[in-house]
N, C-alpha and C positions, 0 to 999 in steps of 0.2 A: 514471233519471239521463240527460241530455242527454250529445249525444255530446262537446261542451267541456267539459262540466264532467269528463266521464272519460277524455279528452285532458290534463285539466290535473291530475288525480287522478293519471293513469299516469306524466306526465312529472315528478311530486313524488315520487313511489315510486323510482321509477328513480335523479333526483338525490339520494334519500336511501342508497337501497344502492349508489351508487357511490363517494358520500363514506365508506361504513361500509367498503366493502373497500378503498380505497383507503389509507384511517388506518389499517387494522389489518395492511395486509401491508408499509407501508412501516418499513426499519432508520431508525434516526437513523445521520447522516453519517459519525459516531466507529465504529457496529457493520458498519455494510459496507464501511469503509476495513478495517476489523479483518481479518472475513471474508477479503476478497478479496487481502492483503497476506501471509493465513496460508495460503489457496491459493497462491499463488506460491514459498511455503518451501517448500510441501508437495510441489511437482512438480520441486524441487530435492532433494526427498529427507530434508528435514529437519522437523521440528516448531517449532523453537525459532531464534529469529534469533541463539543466540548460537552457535549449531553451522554457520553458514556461513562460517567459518575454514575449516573442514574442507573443506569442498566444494569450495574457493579449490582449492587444495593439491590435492585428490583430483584434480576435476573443474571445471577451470577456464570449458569452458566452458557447464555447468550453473549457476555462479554468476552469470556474467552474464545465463542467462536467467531465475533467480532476479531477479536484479537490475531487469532488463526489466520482469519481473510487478510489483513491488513500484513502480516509478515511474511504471508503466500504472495501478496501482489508486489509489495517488496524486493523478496528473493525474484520475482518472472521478470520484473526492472529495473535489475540492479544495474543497469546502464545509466539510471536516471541520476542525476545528483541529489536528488532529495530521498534515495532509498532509503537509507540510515535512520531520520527521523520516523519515516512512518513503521520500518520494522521494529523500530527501539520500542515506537508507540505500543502497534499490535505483540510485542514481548511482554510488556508491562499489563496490559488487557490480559492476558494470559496468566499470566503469572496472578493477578489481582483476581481473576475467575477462580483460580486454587487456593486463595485464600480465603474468599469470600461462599465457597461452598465448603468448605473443612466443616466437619461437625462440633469440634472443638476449636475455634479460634486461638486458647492457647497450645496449640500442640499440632500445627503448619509446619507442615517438612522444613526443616533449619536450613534446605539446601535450597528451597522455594523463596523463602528470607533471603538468604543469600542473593540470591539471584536478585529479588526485588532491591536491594541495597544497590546491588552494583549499576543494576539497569538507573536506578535514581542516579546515582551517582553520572555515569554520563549522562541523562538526560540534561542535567546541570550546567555541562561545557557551556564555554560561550560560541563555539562553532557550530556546534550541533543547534546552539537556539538560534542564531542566525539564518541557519538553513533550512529550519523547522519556519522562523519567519518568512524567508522567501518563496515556499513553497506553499503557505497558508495565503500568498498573494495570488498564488497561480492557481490555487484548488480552493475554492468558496465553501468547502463542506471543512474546514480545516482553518477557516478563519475564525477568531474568536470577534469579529465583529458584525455579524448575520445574527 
């Protein structure tokens, strides 16, 4: 065998098993938003996004950085269709951590209000709960029925 032709033999071998580990270790957009959105519950102490009420209340500022994780993993896959929902989420966790530690409850930054208003307000769409539904089908830590 000439030495090109096993130059060209080696760098086809190579292109082939990079493409094969490449395709086989990569999540699709929806399983590592999942993943990395149920890590961020998880280091808040919870399983379940419907138990970070409690955390608000306990540990206020463990929910914001609940919050934090969930708008980080968001923003890393925003390729996923379901980003939206969980950044709105982890905004809302956030936001609700700076109210929930204020030392006076009347007297929260109006801009922090603000914010929680409007993030309510889209949470409310119907599109946004739809795809908040679909995604609670594909991630079990986001299902309200576990």
């Amino acid at each position: 065998m000439k030495h090109g032709t096993r130059l060209v033999a080696g760098l086809s071998a190579l292109g082939l098993m990079g493409a094969f580990l490449t395709g086989c270790g990569s999540k699709n957009p929806d399983e590592a938003l999942c993943e990395d959105a149920t890590a961020a519950l998880e280091a808040a102490g919870v399983s379940q996004a419907k138990d970070l009420e409690k955390v608000i209340q306990e540990d206020p500022a463990k929910a914001g950085e609940a919050g934090k994780g969930m708008r980080e993993a968001a923003e890393k896959h925003k390729d996923s269709e379901h980003a939206k929902p969980v950044e709105l989420t982890g905004k809302l966790m956030e936001a609700a951590g700076k109210v929930a530690t204020a030392e006076d409850p009347t007297k929260v930054d109006p801009a922090v209000m603000q914010e929680i208003t409007q993030l309510s307000k889209e949470a409310t769409s119907s599109d946004l709960k739809a795809n908040a539904d679909e995604f609670a089908k594909k991630c079990p830590a986001f299902s309200s029925n576990n």
